[in-house]
Each structure stands twice: as C-alpha cells, then as structure tokens.
C-alpha positions as CSV (number, residue, x, y, z in Angstrom):
1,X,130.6,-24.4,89.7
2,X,131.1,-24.6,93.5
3,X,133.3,-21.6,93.9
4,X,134.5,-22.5,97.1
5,X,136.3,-25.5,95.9
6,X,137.7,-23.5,93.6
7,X,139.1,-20.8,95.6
8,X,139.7,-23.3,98.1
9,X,141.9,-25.2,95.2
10,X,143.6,-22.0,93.7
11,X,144.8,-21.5,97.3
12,X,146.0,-25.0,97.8
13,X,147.9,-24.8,94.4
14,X,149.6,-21.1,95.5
15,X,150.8,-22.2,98.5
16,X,152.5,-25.8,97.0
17,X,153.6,-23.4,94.4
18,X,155.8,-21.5,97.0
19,X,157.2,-24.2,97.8
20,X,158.1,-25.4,94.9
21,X,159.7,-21.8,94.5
22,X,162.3,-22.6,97.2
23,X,162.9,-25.8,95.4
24,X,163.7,-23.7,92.2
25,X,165.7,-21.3,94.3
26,X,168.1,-24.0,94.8
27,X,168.0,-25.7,91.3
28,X,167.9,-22.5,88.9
29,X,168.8,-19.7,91.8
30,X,166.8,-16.0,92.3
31,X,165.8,-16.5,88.6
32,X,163.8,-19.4,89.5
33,X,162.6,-18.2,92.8
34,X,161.4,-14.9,90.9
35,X,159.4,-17.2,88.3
36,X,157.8,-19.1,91.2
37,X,156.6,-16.4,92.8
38,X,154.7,-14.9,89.8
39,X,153.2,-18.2,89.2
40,X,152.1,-18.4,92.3
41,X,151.1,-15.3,92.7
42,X,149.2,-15.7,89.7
43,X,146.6,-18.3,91.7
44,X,146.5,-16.4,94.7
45,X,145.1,-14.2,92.0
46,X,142.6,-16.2,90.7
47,X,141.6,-17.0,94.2
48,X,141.0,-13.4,94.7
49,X,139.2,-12.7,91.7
50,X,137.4,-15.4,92.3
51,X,136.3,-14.5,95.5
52,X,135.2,-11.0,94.8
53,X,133.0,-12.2,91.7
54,X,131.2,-14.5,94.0
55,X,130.4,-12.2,96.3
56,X,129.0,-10.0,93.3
57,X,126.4,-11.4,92.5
C-alpha cells in the first residue's frame, strides 16, 4: 500500500469533511456541526495513525 496516498487521501477527506460540517451547521444546527467534527476528526485520525505506523517499521 503506498501509505502516502493514503494519508495524503485521509487528509483530503478530513478537511472536505469540515466543510461539509458548516454545511450541516446550517441544515441540522450544532447537532450536525458536532457530528461533522467527529467524522472528521475521525480521518484526521486515521491519517495520524497511519503516519506513525509507517514510520515504525
């Protein structure tokens, strides 16, 4: 697996992800902000794990 790509990618997806948060913001309110933070949160995560597993090895 080119782990690169895939942090690079988990990034990508976190930071379209908070966007997408403000759009919930306005559609569902601070409930829907909350949950789009967490999910994207969630692949910053990934990212991060990802990243210090790589450098494990």
């Amino acid at each position: 697996m080119h782990t690169k790509a895939a942090i690079f990618a988990c990034r990508v997806t976190g930071g379209i992800g908070m966007l997408a948060s403000l759009l919930f913001l306005k559609l569902y309110g601070a409930v829907g902000l909350i949950a789009g933070l967490i999910g994207s949160g969630l692949w910053f995560g990934l990212a991060s794990y990802l990243k210090k597993s790589s450098t494990q090895k």
